[in-house]
Each structure stands twice: as structure tokens, then as C-alpha cells.
LOSE-355022 format. One record per residue (C-alpha): residue in three letters; x, y, z; residue number from 1. Coordinates in steps of 0.5 Angstrom, whole numbers. Layout:
LOSE-355022
+------+-------+-------+-------+-------+
! seti !    c1 !    c2 !    c3 ! kolnu !
+------+-------+-------+-------+-------+
!  ALA !     X !     Y !     Z !   NUM !
...
+------+-------+-------+-------+-------+
This chain:
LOSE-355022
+------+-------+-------+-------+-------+
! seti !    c1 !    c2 !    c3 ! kolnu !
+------+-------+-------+-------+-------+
!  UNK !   -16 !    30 !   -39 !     1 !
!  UNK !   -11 !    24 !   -36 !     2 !
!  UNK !   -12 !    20 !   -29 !     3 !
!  UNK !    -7 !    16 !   -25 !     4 !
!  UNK !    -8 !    12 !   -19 !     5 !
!  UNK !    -5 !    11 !   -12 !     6 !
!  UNK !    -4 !     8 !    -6 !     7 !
!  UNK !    -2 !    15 !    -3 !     8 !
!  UNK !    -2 !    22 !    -5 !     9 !
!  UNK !     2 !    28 !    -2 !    10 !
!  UNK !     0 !    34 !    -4 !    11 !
!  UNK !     5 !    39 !    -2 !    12 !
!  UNK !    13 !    37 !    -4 !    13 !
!  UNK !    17 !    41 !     2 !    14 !
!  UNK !    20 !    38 !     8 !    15 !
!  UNK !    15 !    35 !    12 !    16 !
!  UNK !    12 !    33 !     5 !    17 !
!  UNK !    18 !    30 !     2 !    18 !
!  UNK !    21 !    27 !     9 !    19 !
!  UNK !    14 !    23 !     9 !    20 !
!  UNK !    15 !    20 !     2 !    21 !
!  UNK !    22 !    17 !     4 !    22 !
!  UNK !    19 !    15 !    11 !    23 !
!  UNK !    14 !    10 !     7 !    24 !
!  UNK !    19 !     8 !     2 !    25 !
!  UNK !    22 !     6 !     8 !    26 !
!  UNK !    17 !     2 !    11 !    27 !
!  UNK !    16 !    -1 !     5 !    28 !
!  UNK !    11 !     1 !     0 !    29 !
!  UNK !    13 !     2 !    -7 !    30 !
!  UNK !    15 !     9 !   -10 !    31 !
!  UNK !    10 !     7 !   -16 !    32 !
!  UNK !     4 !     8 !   -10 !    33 !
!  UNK !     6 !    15 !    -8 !    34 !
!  UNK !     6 !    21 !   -11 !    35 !
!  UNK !     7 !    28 !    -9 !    36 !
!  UNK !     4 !    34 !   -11 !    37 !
!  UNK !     7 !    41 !   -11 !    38 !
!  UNK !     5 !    48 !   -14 !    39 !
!  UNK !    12 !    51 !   -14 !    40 !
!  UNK !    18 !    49 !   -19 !    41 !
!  UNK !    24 !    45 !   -16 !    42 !
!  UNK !    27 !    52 !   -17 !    43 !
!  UNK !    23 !    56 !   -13 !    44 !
!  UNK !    23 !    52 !    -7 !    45 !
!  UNK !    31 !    52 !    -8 !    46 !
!  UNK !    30 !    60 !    -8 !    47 !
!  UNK !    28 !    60 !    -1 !    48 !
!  UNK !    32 !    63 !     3 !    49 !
!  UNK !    29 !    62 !    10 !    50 !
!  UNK !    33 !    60 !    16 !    51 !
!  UNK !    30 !    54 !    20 !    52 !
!  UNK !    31 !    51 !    26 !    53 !
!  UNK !    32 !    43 !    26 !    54 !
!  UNK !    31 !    41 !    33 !    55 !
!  UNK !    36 !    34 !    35 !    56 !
!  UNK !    29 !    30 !    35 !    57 !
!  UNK !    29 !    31 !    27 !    58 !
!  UNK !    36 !    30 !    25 !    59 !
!  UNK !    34 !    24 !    28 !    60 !
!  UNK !    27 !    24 !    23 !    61 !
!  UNK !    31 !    27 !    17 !    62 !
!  UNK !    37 !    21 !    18 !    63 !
!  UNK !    32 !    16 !    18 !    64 !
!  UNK !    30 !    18 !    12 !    65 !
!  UNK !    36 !    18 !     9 !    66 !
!  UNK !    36 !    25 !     8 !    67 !
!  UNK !    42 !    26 !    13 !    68 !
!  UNK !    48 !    30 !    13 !    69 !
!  UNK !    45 !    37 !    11 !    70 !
!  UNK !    48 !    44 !    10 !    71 !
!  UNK !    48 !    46 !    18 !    72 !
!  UNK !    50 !    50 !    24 !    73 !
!  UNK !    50 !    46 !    30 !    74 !
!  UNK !    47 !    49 !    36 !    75 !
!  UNK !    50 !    47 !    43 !    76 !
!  UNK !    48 !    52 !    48 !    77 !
!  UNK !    42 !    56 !    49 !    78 !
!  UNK !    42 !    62 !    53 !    79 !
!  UNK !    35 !    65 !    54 !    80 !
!  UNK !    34 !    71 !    57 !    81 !
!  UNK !    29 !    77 !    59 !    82 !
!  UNK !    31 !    85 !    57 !    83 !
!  UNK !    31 !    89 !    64 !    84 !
!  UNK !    33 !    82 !    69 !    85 !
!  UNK !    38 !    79 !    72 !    86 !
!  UNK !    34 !    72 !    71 !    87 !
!  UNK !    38 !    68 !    65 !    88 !
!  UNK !    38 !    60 !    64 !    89 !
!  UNK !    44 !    57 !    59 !    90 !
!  UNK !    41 !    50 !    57 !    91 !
!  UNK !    47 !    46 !    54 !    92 !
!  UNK !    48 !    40 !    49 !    93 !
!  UNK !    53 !    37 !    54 !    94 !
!  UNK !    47 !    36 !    60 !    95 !
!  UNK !    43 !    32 !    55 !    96 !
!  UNK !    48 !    27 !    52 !    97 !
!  UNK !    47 !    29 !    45 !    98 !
!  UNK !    52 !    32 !    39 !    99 !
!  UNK !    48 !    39 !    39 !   100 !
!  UNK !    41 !    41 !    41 !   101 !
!  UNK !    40 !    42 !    34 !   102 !
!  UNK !    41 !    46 !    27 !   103 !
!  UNK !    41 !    52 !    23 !   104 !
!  UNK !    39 !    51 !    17 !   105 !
!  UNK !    36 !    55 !    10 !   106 !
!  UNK !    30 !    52 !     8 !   107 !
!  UNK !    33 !    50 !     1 !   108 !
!  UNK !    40 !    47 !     4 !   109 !
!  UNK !    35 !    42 !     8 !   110 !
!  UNK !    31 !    40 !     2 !   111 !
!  UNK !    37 !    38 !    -2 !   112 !
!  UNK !    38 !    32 !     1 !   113 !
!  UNK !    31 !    30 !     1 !   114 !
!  UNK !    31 !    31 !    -6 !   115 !
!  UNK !    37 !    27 !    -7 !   116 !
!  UNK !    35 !    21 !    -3 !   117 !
!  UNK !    28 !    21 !    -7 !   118 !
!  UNK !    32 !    21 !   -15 !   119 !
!  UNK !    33 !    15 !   -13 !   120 !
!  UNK !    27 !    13 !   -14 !   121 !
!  UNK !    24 !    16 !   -20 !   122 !
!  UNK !    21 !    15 !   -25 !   123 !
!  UNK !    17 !     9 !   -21 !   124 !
!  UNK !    15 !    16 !   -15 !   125 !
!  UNK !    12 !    19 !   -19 !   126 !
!  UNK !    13 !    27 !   -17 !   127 !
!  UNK !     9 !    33 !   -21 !   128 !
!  UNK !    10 !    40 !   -21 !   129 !
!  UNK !     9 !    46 !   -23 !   130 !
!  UNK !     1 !    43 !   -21 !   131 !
!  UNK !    -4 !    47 !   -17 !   132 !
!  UNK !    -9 !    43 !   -13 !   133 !
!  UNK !   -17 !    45 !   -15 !   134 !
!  UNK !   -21 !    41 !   -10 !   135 !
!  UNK !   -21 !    35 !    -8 !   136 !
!  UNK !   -27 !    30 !    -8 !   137 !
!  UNK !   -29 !    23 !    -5 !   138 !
!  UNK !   -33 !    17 !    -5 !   139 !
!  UNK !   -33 !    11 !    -1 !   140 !
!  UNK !   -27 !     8 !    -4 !   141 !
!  UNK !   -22 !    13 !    -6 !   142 !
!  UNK !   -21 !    21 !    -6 !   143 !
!  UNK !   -20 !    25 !   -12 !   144 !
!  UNK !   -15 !    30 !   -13 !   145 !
!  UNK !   -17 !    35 !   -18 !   146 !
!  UNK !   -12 !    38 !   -22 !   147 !
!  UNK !   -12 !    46 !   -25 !   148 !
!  UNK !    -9 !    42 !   -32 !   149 !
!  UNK !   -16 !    38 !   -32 !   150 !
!  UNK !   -12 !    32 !   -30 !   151 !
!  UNK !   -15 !    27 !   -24 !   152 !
!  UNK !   -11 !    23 !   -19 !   153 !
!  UNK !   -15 !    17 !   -15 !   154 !
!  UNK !   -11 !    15 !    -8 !   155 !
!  UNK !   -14 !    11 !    -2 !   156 !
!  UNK !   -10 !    17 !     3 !   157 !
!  UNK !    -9 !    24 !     1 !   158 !
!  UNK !    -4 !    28 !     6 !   159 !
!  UNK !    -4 !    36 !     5 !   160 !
!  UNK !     3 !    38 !     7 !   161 !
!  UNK !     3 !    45 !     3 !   162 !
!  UNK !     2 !    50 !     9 !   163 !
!  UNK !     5 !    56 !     7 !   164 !
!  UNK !     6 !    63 !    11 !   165 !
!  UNK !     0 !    65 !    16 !   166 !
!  UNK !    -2 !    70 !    12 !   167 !
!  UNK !    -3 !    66 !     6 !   168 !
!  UNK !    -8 !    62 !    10 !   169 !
!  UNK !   -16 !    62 !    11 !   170 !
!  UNK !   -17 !    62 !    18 !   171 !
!  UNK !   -17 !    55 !    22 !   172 !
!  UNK !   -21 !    53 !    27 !   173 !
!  UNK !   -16 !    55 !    33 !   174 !
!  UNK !   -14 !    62 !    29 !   175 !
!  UNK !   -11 !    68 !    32 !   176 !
!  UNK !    -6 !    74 !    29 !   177 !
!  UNK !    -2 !    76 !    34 !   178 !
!  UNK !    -1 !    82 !    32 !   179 !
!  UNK !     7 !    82 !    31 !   180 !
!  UNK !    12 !    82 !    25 !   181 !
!  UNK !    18 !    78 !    25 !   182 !
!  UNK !    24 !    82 !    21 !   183 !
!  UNK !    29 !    77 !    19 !   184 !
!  UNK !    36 !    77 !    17 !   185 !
!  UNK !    43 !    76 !    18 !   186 !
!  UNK !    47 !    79 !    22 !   187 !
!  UNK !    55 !    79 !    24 !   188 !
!  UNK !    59 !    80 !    31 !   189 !
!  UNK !    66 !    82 !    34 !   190 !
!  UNK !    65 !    77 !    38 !   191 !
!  UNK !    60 !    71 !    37 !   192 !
!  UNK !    60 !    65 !    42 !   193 !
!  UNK !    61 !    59 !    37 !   194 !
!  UNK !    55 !    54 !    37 !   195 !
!  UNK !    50 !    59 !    42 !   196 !
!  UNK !    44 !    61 !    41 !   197 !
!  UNK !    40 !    66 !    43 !   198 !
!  UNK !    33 !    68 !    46 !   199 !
!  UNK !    31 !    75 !    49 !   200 !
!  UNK !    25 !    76 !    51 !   201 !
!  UNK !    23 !    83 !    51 !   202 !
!  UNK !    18 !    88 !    52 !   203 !
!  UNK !    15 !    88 !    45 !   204 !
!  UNK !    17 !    81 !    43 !   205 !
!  UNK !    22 !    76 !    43 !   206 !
!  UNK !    29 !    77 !    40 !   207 !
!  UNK !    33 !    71 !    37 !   208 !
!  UNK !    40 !    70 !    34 !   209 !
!  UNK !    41 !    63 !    32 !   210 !
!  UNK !    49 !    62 !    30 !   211 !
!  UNK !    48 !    60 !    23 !   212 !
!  UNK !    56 !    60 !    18 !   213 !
!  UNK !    60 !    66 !    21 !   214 !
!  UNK !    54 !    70 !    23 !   215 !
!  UNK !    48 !    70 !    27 !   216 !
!  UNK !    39 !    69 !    24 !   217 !
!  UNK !    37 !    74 !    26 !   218 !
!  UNK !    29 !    73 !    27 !   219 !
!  UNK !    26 !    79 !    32 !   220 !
!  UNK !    18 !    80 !    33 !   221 !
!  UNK !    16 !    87 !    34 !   222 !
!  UNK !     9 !    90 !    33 !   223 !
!  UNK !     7 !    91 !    26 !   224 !
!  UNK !     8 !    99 !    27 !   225 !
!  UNK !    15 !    98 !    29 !   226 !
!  UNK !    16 !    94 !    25 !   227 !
!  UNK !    15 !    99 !    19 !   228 !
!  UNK !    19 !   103 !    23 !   229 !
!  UNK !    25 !    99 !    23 !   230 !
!  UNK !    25 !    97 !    16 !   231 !
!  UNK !    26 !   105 !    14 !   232 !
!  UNK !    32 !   105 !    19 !   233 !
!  UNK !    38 !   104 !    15 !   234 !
!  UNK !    43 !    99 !    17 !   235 !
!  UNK !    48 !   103 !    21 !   236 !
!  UNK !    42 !   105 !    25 !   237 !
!  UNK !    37 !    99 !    25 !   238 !
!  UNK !    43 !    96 !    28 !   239 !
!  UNK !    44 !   100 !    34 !   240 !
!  UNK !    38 !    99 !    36 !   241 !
!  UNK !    40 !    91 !    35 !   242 !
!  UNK !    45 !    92 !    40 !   243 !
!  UNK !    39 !    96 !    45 !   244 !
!  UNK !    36 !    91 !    45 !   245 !
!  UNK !    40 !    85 !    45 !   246 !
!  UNK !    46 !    88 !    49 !   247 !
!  UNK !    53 !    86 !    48 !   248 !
!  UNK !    54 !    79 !    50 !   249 !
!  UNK !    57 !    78 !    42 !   250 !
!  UNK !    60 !    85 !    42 !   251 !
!  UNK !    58 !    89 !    37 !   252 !
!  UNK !    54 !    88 !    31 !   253 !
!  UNK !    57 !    90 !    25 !   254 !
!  UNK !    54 !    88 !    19 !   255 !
!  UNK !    46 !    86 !    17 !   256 !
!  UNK !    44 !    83 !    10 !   257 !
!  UNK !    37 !    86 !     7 !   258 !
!  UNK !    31 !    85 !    12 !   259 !
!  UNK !    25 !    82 !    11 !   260 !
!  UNK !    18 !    82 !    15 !   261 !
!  UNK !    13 !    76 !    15 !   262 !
!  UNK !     6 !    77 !    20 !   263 !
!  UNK !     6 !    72 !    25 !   264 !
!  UNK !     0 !    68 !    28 !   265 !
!  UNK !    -3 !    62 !    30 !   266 !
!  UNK !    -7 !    58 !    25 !   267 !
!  UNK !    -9 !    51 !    28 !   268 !
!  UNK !   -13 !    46 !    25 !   269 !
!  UNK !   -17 !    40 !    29 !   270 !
!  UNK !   -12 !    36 !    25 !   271 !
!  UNK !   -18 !    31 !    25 !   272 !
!  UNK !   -19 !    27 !    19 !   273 !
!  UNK !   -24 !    29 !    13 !   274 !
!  UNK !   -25 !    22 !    11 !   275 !
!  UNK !   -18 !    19 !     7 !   276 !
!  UNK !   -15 !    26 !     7 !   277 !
!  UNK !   -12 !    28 !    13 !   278 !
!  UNK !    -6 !    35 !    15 !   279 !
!  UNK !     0 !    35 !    17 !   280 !
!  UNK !     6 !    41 !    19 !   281 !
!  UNK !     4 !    47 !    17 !   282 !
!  UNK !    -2 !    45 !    14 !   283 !
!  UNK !    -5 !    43 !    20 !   284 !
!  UNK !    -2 !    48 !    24 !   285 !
!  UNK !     3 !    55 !    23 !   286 !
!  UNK !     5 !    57 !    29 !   287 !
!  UNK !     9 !    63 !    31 !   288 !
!  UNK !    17 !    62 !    31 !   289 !
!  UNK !    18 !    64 !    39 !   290 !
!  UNK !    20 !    57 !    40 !   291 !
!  UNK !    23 !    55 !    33 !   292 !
!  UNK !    18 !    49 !    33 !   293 !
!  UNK !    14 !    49 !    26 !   294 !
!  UNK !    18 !    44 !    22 !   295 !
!  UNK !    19 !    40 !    27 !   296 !
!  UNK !    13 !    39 !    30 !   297 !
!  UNK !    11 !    37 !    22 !   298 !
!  UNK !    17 !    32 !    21 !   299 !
!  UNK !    15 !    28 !    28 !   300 !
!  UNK !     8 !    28 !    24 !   301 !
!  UNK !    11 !    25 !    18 !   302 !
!  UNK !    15 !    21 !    22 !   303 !
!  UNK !     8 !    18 !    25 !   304 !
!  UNK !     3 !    17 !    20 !   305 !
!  UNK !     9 !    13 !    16 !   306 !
!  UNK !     9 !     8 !    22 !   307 !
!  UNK !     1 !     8 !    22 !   308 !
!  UNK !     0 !     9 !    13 !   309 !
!  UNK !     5 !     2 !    13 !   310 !
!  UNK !     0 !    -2 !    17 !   311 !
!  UNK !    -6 !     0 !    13 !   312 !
!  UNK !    -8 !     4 !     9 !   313 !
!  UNK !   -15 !     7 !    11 !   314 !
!  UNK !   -20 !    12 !    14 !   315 !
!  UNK !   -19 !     8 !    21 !   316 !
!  UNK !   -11 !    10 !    20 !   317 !
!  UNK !   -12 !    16 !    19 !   318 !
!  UNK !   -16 !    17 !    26 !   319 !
!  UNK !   -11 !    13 !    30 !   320 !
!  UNK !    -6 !    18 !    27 !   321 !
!  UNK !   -10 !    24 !    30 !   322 !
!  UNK !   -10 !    21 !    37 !   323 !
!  UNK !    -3 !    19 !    37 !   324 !
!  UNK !    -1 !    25 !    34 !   325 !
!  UNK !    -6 !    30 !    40 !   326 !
!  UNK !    -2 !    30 !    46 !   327 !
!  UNK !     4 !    33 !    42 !   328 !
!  UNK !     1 !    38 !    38 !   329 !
!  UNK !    -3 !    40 !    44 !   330 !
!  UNK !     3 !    41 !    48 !   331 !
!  UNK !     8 !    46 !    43 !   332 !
!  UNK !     2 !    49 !    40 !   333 !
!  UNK !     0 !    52 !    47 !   334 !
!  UNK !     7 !    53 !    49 !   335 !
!  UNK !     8 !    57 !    43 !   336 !
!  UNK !     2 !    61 !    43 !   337 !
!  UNK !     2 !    63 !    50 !   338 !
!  UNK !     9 !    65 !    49 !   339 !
!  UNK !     8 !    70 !    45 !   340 !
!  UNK !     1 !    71 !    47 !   341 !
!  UNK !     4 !    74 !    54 !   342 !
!  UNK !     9 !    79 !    49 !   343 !
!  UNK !     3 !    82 !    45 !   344 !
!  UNK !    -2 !    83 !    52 !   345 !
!  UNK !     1 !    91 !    54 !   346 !
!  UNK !    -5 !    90 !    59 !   347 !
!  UNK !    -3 !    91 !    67 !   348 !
!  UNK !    -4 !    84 !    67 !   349 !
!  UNK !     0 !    82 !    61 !   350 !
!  UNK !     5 !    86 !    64 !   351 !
!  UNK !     5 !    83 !    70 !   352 !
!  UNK !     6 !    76 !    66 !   353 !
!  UNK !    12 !    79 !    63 !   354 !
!  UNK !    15 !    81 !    69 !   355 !
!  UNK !    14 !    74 !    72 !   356 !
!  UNK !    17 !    70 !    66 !   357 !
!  UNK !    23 !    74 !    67 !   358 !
!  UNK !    23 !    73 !    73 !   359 !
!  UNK !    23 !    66 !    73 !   360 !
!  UNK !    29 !    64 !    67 !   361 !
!  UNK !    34 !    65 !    74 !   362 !
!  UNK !    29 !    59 !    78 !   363 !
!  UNK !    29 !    54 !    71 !   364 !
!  UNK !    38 !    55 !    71 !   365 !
!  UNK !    38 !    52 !    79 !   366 !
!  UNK !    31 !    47 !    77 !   367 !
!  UNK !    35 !    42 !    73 !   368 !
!  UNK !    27 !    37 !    72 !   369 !
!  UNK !    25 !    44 !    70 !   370 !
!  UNK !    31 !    45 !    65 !   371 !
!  UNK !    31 !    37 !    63 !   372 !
!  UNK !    23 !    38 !    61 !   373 !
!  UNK !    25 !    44 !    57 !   374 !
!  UNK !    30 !    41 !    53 !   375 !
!  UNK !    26 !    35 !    52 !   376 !
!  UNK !    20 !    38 !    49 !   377 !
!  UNK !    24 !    43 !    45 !   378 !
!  UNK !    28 !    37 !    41 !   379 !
!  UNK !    24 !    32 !    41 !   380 !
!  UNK !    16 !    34 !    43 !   381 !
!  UNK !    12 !    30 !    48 !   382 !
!  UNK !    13 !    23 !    48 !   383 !
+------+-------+-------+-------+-------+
């Protein structure tokens, strides 16, 4: 049985957990005052094949931090849309003054580079995995992580920055199933539009194409019964239904990789301290994919409890942290949920709302404050 003390514990070793390390290297803490903590080896986190959405906002973050360029597709124009209207709004790069609206990364091409810049500081950081967490204690002067190895580790702050899938996970205080599954993969066009990404809303749920190498990240929400219908249909036919749905603004979709389905819901944490441990990213907060924000909401607070850590490390901290952090986090948690609240709602009323979404895509593309807001709190939150 073996103990080792620190200034700060990360327990989990993912984006957010890894990018908030280099933060606090750079804000000058020692790499012998951290730890990080993960249950999966380095080569099953690099095994991950997800397709994430990095907004301009967390470039931003990652470069900060050092862990900048990655392996990445830029996104210059959005182009959302609703299935049966006329009404559309295209926002681009261009209107914003910025190189890309944002980026299609894998989850492993994202984390390369964290990992690069954190060998640097090895072995003074010290970076355990595979180790599981079992509990976690604390006293008044410290906490206490709980090894399943019987090992123990003593730190003033300890962050849980290991989310996971929603169907991973216990229910939080905000927790709702939306009763949709995402079927994910990769497709390819006869005729993509370079740097464009798509979001269609549709009856059933939201469709998403992100322009990711040669091809589109497919990321399509429907019920869980078509779900199981689509991952039955072979892939000429799933990808007539693609062209269905979508249209043919690409031409025609030609080729789709293996699919995979994930249950999608809101799981939110207060995100109010427990002492000296407090949740960031998916830990506090797992959020539907409709707005592509997840890993970016948990890399802005990455970037804030950085800031704060580095003044001092205390319980006080961590709830100046929470109140910093509230404003954003309220507002992308609500702007998702509702989204794809209004898409699961097959009530005469949800309906309605639907076809008032759709209605008002036409309106945004003549508001420019309103596409202006929009853009803004897709790339970097509320601020």
C-alpha cells in the first residue's frame, strides 16, 4: 500500500483533463504538484475513433496550452437547415473574422498532441493508468483518492474530469433520456462542398454532416426503434435513406464506413463543489450532440479553473469556479436540451415548435444580431 501527495489531482486523463494539466503548468505550478489519473491505457484512449466537434473558441484553449495544431478539418460555413421549408441560415467564417468557425477532429488525433506537450514533463508529472478510482474521502485538510490497487493519493483540489457516455452514467441532479440514438459514421459525396458543414433538422431528429478528410462525420439522431431499423439496412439501402433525408445539396452519397449507435440524454451535475472536489466536462455535464458543444464546454472550463487554481489552491476557489462558470453552462445546457427536447416532443404542440424552428431558420439569415449571437456562443460560450 503506497501514498503520494499533491497540490492537485486529476481524475480522468481525456481532453479536458489533460488540457487542464498543461493549463496549470502554464500558469506556473510545478509538474511534481499534479497528478492525473485514468482508468484506460494510453492505448485504448488512442483507439478511440469518435468524431469531435472543436469549436474556434477551443483552438484557442488547446494552443494556449500547447497542444496546437492537430489532425483537423476546418469548418468555414454552416449551413442549417429544416426538412420540408424553404427556411435556411448559412453562417460563415468570413462575417466573423476568424480562420474557421471550427474543427473535425478524432477524439485520438485531439489528444496526440496533449500527450505530446505533457511528455515533456514527465517524470516530475506524475500520470498513473491503468488505475481505477474507488472512492474518494476527505478531511478537513485534504482529500483522499482511493486506488482500486489499495494505493492512496492525498491532494488539496481533486478535479473528476472522467465522464463518459450518457449511458455510462448514474443520474445527476438535471437527468433526462431523450429517448433518441445517434447512428455515427462516415460517409462520402459526389459532390461535397469543401469546409461546409451541415445540420438538418428533421421530423425525427437532428442530421449532421461535418466535412472531416474526404468525406462527411455523419452524426444522425432518430428514435431508438428506427435506430435498430437503420443499423439492419445494408449500406446501399441506409444511404438512400441518407439522401431522403438530407437531399442533394452534396450530390449523391456514395459510400458508409461500419455504424455505430450511442443513447443520447442529458445528465447535468449542479457543478457546485463537494469540499475540495469538484467536476468538469462530461463529468458535470453530458449533453446531446445537436449542437456539437460537449468538449468544448468542458475545455472553457478547463480554461477557467486554471485561472482560478493558480491564485489558490481552496475550497473558496472551487466555488468562485462555479459561480464563474453558471452563466455558461446554464446557457449551452439549455440551448441543447431544448433543441433536441423540441425534435423527441411528437405532441401537436411539439410539432408546432417544430414547424416554428423551421420557420425561423429564413428570419436568423436576414437578423445579422441574431446570426452574430448565434456564432458567438457556438465558438466561444457565454461570456
Amino acid at each position: 500500500m503506497t501514498q503520494k501527495t499533491v497540490e492537485i489531482a486529476i481524475c480522468g486523463a481525456g481532453p479536458a483533463g489533460q488540457a487542464l494539466a498543461l493549463l496549470l503548468i502554464r500558469r506556473g505550478f510545478k509538474p511534481a504538484d499534479l497528478i492525473l489519473i485514468d482508468a484506460k491505457t494510453e492505448q485504448e484512449a488512442q483507439a478511440d475513433k469518435r468524431t469531435i466537434a472543436l469549436s474556434y473558441g477551443s483552438r484557442q484553449i488547446l494552443q494556449s496550452a500547447h497542444a496546437w495544431p492537430i489532425k483537423a478539418t476546418a469548418i468555414e460555413q454552416i449551413h442549417v437547415s429544416r426538412k420540408g421549408y424553404f427556411g435556411r441560415t448559412l453562417i460563415n467564417h468570413t462575417d466573423h473574422q476568424v480562420p474557421a468557425l471550427g474543427y473535425v477532429a478524432k477524439y485520438a488525433d485531439i489528444l496526440k498532441p496533449l500527450s505530446a506537450a505533457l511528455e515533456k514533463y514527465l517524470p516530475e508529472l506524475t500520470f498513473l493508468r491503468p488505475a481505477r478510482v474507488i472512492a474518494i474521502t476527505q478531511t478537513e485538510s485534504h482529500a483522499e483518492i482511493h486506488l482500486a490497487d489499495q494505493s492512496t493519493v492525498h491532494a488539496q483540489i481533486v478535479v473528476q474530469a472522467e465522464g463518459g457516455l450518457f449511458s455510462d452514467q448514474q443520474a445527476g441532479a438535471r437527468h433526462h433520456d431523450y429517448q433518441q440514438t445517434a447512428l455515427v459514421a462516415k460517409v462520402r459525396a459526389s459532390k461535397p462542398v469543401a469546409a461546409r458543414a451541415y445540420e438538418r433538422f428533421t421530423d425525427h431528429g437532428p442530421l449532421a454532416l461535418l466535412p472531416d478528410d474526404n468525406g462527411y462525420a455523419l452524426v444522425w439522431c432518430v428514435e431508438p426503434d428506427q435506430a435498430a431499423q437503420f443499423m439492419a439496412l445494408d449500406d446501399e439501402q441506409f444511404l438512400r435513406r441518407l439522401q431522403q433525408t438530407f437531399g442533394d445539396r452534396s450530390g449523391k452519397f456514395t459510400h458508409v464506413t461500419p455504424r455505430s449507435a450511442f443513447v443520447l440524454g442529458l445528465n447535468a451535475d449542479t457543478g457546485a463543489p463537494d469540499g475540495r472536489v469538484i467536476r468538469i466536462g462530461n463529468a458535470a455535464q453530458t449533453l446531446h450532440p445537436v449542437a456539437g458543444q460537449g468538449l468544448n464546454l468542458g475545455l472553457r472550463d478547463a480554461q477557467q479553473l486554471a485561472k482560478l487554481l493558480s491564485s489558490a489552491t481552496t475550497p473558496a476557489t472551487l466555488q468562485d469556479f462555479y459561480l464563474a462558470r453558471q452563466a455558461d453552462r446554464n446557457m449551452t445546457i439549455q440551448i441543447t436540451d431544448r433543441m433536441a427536447q423540441v425534435f423527441t416532443n411528437r405532441t401537436a404542440g411539439g410539432m408546432a415548435a417544430q414547424s416554428l424552428l423551421g420557420a425561423g431558420l429564413g428570419l436568423i439569415d436576414f437578423c445579422t444580431p441574431a446570426r452574430q449571437w448565434l456564432a458567438s456562443q457556438m465558438m466561444y460560450g457565454t461570456r
